[in-house]
NUVOKE-220878 format. One record per residue (C-alpha): x, y, z. Coordinates in Angstrom, 3 decimals. Layout:
REM residues N
<xx:X yy:Y zz:Z>
...
//
This chain:
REM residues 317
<xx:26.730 yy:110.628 zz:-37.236>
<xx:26.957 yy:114.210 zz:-37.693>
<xx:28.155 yy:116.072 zz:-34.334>
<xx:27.288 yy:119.111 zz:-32.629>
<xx:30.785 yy:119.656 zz:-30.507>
<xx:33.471 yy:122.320 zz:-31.522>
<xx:37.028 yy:120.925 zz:-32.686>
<xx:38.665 yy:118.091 zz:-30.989>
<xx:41.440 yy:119.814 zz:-28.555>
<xx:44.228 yy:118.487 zz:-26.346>
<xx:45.022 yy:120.075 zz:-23.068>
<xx:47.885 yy:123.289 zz:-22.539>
<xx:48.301 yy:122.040 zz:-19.026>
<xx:47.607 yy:119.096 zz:-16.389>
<xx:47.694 yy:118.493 zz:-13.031>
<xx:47.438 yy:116.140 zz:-9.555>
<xx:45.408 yy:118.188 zz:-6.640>
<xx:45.443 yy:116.584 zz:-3.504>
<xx:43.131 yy:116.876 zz:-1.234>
<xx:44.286 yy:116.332 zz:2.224>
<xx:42.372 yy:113.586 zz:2.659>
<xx:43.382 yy:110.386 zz:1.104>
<xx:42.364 yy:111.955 zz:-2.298>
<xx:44.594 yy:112.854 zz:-5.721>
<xx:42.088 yy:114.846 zz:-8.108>
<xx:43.369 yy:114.719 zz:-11.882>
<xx:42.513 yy:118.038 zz:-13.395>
<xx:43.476 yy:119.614 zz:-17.067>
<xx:43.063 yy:122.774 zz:-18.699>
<xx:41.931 yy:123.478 zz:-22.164>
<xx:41.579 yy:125.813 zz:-24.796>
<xx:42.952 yy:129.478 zz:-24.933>
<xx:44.211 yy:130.119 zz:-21.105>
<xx:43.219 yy:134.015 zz:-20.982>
<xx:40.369 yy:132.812 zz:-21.792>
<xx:36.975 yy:133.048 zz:-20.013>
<xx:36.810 yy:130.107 zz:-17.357>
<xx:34.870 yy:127.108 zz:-17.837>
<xx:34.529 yy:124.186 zz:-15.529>
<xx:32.831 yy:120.823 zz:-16.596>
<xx:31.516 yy:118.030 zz:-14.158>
<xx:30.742 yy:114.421 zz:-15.121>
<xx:28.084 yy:112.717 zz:-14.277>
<xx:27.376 yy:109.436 zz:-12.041>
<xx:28.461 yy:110.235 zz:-9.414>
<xx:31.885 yy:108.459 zz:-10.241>
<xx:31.446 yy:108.681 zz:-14.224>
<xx:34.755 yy:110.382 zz:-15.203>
<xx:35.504 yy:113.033 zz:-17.736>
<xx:36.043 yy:111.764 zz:-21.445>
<xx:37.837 yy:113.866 zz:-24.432>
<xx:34.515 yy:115.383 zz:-25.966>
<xx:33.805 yy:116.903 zz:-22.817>
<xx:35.998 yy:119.421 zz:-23.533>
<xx:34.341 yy:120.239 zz:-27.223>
<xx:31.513 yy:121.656 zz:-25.399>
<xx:33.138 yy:124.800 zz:-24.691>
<xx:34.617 yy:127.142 zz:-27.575>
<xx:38.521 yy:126.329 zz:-27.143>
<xx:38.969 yy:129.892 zz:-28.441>
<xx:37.033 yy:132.041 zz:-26.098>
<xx:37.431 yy:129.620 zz:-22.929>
<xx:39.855 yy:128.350 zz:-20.442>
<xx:38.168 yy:124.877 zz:-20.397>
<xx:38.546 yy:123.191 zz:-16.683>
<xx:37.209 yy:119.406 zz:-16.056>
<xx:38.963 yy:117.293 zz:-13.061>
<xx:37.560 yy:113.736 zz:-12.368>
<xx:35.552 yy:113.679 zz:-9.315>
<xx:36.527 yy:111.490 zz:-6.123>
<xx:37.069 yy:107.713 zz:-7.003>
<xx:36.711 yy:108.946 zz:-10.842>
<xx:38.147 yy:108.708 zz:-14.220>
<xx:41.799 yy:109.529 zz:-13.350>
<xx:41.551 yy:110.660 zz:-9.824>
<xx:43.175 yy:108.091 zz:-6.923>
<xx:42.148 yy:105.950 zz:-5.721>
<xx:40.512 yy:104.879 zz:-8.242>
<xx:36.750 yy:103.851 zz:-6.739>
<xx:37.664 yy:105.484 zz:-3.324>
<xx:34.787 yy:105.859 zz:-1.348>
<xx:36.245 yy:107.290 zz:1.858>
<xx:35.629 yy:111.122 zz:2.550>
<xx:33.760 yy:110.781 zz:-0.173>
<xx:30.255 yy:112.639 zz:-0.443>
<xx:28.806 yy:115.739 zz:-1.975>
<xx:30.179 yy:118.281 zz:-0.002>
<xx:33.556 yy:117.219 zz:-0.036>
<xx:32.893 yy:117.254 zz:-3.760>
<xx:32.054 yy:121.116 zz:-3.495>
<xx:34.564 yy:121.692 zz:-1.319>
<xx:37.386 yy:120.170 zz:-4.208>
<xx:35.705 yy:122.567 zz:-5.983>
<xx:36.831 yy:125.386 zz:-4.602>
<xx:40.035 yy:123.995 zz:-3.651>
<xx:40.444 yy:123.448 zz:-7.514>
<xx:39.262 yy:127.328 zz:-8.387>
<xx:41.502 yy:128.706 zz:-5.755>
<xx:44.353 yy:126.668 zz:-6.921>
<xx:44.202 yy:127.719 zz:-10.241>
<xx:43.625 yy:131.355 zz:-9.221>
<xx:40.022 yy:131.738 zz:-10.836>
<xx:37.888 yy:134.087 zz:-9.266>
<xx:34.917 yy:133.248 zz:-10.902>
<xx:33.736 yy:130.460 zz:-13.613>
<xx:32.213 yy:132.375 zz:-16.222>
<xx:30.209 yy:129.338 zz:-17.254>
<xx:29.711 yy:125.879 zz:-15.039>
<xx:27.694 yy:122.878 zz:-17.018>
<xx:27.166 yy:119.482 zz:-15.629>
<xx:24.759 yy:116.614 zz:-16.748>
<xx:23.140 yy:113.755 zz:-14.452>
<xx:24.902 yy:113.768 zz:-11.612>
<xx:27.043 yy:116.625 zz:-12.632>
<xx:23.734 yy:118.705 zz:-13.044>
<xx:23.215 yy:117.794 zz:-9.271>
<xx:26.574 yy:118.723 zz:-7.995>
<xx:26.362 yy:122.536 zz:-9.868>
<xx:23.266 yy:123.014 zz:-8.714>
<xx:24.901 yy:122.429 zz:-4.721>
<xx:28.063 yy:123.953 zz:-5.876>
<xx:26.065 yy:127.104 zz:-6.943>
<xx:23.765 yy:127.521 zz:-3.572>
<xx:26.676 yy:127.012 zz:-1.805>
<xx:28.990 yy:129.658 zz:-3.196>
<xx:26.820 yy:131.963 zz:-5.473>
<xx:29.103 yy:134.292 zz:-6.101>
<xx:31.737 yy:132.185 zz:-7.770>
<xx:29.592 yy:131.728 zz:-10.995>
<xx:28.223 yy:133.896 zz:-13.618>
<xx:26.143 yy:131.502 zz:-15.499>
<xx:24.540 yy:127.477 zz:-15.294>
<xx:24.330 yy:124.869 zz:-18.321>
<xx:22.260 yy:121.696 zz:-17.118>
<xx:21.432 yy:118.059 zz:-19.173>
<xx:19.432 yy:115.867 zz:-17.971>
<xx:18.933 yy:117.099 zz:-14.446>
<xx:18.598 yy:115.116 zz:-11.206>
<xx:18.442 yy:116.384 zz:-7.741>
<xx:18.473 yy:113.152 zz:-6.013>
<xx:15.495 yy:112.844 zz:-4.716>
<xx:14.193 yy:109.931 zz:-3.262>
<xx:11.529 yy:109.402 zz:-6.045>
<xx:13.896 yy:109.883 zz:-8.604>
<xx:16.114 yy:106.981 zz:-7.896>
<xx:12.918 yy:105.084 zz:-7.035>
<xx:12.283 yy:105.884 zz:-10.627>
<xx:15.596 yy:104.661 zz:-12.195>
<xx:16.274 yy:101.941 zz:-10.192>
<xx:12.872 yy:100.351 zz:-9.045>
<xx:9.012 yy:100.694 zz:-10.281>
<xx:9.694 yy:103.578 zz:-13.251>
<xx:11.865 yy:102.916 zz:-16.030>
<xx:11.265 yy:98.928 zz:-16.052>
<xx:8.249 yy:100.171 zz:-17.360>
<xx:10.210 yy:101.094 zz:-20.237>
<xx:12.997 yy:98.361 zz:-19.939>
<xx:11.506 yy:95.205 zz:-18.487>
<xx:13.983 yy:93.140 zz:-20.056>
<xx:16.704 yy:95.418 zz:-18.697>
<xx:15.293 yy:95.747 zz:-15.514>
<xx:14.685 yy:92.155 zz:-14.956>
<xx:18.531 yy:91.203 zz:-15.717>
<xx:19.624 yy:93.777 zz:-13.331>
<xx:16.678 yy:92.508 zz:-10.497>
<xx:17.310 yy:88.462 zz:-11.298>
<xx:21.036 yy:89.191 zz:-9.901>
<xx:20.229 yy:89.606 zz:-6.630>
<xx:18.583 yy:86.672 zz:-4.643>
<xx:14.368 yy:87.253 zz:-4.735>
<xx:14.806 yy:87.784 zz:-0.799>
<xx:16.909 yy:90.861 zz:-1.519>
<xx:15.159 yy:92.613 zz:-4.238>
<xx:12.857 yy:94.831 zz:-1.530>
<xx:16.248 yy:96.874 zz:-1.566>
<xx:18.193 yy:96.478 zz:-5.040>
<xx:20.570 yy:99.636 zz:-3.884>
<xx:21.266 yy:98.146 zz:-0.955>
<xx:21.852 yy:94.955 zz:-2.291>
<xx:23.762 yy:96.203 zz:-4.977>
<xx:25.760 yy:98.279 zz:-2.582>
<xx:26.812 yy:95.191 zz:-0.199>
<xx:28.188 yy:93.352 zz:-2.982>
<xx:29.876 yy:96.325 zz:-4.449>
<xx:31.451 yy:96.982 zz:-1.346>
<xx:32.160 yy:93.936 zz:0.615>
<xx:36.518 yy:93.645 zz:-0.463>
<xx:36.517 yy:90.736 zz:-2.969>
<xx:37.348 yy:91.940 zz:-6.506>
<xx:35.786 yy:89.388 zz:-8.414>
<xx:32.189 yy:89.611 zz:-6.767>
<xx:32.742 yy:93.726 zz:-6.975>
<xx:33.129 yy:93.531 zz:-10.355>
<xx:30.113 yy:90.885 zz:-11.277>
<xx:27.925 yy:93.336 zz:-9.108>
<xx:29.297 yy:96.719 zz:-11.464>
<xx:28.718 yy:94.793 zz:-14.877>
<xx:25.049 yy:93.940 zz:-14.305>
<xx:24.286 yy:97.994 zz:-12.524>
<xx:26.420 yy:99.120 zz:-15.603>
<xx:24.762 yy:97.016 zz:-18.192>
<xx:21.037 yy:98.123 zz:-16.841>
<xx:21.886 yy:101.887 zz:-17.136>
<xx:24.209 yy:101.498 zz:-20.329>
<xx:20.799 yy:100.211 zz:-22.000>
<xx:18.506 yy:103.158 zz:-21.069>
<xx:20.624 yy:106.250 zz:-22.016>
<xx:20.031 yy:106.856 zz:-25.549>
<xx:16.625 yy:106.894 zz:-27.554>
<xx:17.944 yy:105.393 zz:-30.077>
<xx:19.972 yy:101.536 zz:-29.333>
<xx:23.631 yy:101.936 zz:-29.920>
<xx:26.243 yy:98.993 zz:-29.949>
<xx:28.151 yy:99.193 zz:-26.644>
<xx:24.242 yy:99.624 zz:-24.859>
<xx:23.235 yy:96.541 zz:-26.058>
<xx:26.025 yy:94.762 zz:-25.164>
<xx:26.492 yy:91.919 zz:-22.695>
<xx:26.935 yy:92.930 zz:-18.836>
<xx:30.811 yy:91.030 zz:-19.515>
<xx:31.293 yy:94.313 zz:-21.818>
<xx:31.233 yy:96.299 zz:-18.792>
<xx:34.027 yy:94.181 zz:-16.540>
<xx:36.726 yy:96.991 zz:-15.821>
<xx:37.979 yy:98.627 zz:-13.277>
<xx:36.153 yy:102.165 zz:-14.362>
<xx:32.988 yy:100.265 zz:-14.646>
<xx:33.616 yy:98.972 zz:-10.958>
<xx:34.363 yy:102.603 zz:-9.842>
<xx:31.518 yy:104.022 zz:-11.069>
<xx:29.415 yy:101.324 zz:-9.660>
<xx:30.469 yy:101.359 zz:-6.747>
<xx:30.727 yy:105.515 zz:-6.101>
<xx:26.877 yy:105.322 zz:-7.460>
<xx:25.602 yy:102.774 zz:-5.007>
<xx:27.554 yy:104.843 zz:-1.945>
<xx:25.779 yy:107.960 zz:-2.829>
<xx:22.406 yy:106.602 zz:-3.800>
<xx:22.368 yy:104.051 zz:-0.800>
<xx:22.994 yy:107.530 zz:1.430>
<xx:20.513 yy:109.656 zz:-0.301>
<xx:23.446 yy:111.267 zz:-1.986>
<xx:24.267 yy:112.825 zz:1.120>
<xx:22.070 yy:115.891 zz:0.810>
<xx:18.510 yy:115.999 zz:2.671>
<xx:15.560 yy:115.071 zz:1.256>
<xx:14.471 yy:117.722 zz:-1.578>
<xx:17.227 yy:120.191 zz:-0.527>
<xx:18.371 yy:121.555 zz:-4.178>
<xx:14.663 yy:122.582 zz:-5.303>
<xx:14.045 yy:123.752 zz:-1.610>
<xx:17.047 yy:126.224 zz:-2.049>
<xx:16.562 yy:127.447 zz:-5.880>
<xx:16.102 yy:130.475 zz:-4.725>
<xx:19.950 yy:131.357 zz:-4.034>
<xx:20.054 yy:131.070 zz:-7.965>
<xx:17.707 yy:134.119 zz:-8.570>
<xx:20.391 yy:136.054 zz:-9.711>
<xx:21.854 yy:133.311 zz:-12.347>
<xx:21.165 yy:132.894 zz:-15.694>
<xx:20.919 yy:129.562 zz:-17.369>
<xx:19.611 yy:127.032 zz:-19.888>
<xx:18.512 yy:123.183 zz:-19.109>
<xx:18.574 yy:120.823 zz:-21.881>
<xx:16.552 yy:118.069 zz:-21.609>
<xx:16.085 yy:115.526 zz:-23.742>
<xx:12.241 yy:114.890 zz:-24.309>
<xx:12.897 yy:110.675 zz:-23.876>
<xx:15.355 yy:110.904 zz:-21.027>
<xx:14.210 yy:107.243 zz:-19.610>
<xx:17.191 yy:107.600 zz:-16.573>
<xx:15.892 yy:111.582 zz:-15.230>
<xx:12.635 yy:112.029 zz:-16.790>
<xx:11.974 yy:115.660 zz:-17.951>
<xx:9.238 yy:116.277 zz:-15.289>
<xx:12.271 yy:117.166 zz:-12.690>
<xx:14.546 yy:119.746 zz:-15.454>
<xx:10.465 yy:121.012 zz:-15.210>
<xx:10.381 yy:121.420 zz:-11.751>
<xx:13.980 yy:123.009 zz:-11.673>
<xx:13.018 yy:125.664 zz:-14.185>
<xx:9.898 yy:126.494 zz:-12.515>
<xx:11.788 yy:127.799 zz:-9.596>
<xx:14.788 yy:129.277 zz:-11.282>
<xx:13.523 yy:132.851 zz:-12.628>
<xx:16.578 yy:133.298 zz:-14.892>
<xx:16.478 yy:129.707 zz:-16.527>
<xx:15.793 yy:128.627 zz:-19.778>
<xx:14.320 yy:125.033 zz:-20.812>
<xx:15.521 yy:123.622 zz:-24.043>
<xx:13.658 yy:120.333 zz:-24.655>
<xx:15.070 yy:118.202 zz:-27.541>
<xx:12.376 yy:116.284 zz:-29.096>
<xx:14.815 yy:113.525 zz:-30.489>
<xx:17.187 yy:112.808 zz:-27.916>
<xx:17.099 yy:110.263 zz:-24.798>
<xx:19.986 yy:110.814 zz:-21.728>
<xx:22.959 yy:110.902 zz:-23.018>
<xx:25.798 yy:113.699 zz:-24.573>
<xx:26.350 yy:111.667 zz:-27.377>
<xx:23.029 yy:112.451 zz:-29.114>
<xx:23.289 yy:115.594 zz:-31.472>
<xx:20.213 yy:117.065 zz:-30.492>
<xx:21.446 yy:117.377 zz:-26.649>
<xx:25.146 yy:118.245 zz:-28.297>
<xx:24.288 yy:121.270 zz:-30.444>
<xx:21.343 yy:122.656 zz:-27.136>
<xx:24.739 yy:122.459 zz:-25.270>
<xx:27.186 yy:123.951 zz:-27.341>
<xx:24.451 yy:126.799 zz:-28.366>
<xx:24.082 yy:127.563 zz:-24.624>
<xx:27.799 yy:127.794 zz:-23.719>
<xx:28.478 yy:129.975 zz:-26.855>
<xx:25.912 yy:132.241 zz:-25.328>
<xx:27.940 yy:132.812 zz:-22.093>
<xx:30.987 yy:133.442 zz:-23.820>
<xx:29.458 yy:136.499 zz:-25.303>
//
């Protein structure tokens, strides 16, 4: 498959920020390191950064920055859900920027759930970034996750759906989140993991348009310990309305009046459906929506590749 990333790179430094709270944030640092910073956040919430993140940034005009979230990727520990919500999220944000003595990112991009935390991250501190790159944008609203998780996509993915509903007992399934979440959570491994392969395997299915391998594989495909974390950091923010009120990013848009940015959406996104990138541009005077016609969710379709790597390219100008 052709791609639409720059260059594979390997980092120039790494590092271990603690938080002061029972947290160890794994960071690393890319590309040229006068260049222009960059930070990168992965989606989930709990998803992890992976290598090709950090092709979505020009290594030669950036100082690339991604850290794994709380309970992420290489953060400890590892599926940590104490003092962990959204705000301590932007506050490790600004512990990380201070910490590597950036004044300002130059360009911030998150997808998913990492659209959702720079969208908080940039109301909260406006002045610490010059410019926004969004895919596949949620703001964790209620109806969204309604949509996901209960009556939207299984209109998509009833076969999907109905693996991930037949897990839990038919007196349950008025609350799959929360019923999800007690299992995820209760303190024996074995069940914890069962639980994340099935909530893995139902979203692993719907990110792409177009089937790949590992998304059509069995929910036993999805038994590790990063599938657990991410389960289980997913179902603690989605069982607590992500920690954020109801509607509060698109309630507070206009703190980004000043911002330039682009939102690529991919036109078959069956996990955040493009009406909410819609309603996000529609309130965002400076934004720009880039629709790709042939892409689904996910980063590893070219379409929503090259709309990413064109936009950051921009604000390295």
């Amino acid at each position: 498959m052709a791609e639409g990333f720059h260059p594979p790179i390997e980092p120039y430094a790494i590092g271990a920020l603690e938080t002061g709270d029972g947290h160890t944030l794994y960071w690393e640092a890319c590309g040229n390191p006068e260049g222009k910073p960059a930070l990168f956040l992965h989606g989930g919430p709990g998803g992890g950064c992976s290598t090709d993140n950090r092709r979505l940034f020009d290594p030669a005009r950036y100082r690339i920055i991604l850290f794994d979230q709380r309970g992420a990727g290489r953060s400890k520990p590892l599926g940590g859900l104490e003092n962990n919500t959204t705000q301590h999220l932007i506050a490790d944000i600004e512990h990380l920027r201070t910490h590597l003595g950036i004044e300002s990112f130059t360009c911030m991009l998150g997808g998913s759930w990492g659209a959702t935390l720079a969208l908080s991250y940039a109301q909260a501190h406006p002045g610490r970034l010059k410019s926004l790159v969004l895919r596949g944008v949620f703001t964790a609203r209620q109806r969204e996750i309604d949509w996901l998780y209960g009556d939207g996509a299984r209109h998509l993915f009833p076969e999907a759906h109905e693996l991930f509903e037949n897990y839990i007992p038919e007196s349950e399934r008025g609350d799959l989140i929360g019923a999800y979440h007690k299992r995820l959570t209760c303190g024996d491994e074995t069940t914890e993991q069962a639980a994340a392969s099935q909530w893995c395997a139902f979203e692993g299915k719907l990110l792409t348009l177009m089937p790949r391998m590992a998304a059509n594989a069995a929910a036993s495909a999805y038994a590790s310990p990063q599938t657990r974390a991410l389960a289980r950091i997913e179902a603690h923010y989605f069982v607590h309305q992500s920690f954020m009120e109801e509607g509060q990013i698109l309630a507070n848009m206009g703190a980004l009046a000043h911002l330039p940015g682009v939102i690529v959406q991919g036109r078959y996104d069956s996990v955040t459906p493009p009406v909410t990138a819609f309603e996000v541009h529609r309130s965002w005077i400076r934004s720009e929506l880039v629709i790709v016609p042939d892409a689904g969710h996910a980063t590893v379709e070219t379409g929503i590749q090259r709309a990413l790597v064109a936009a950051t390219d921009r604000f390295a100008l």
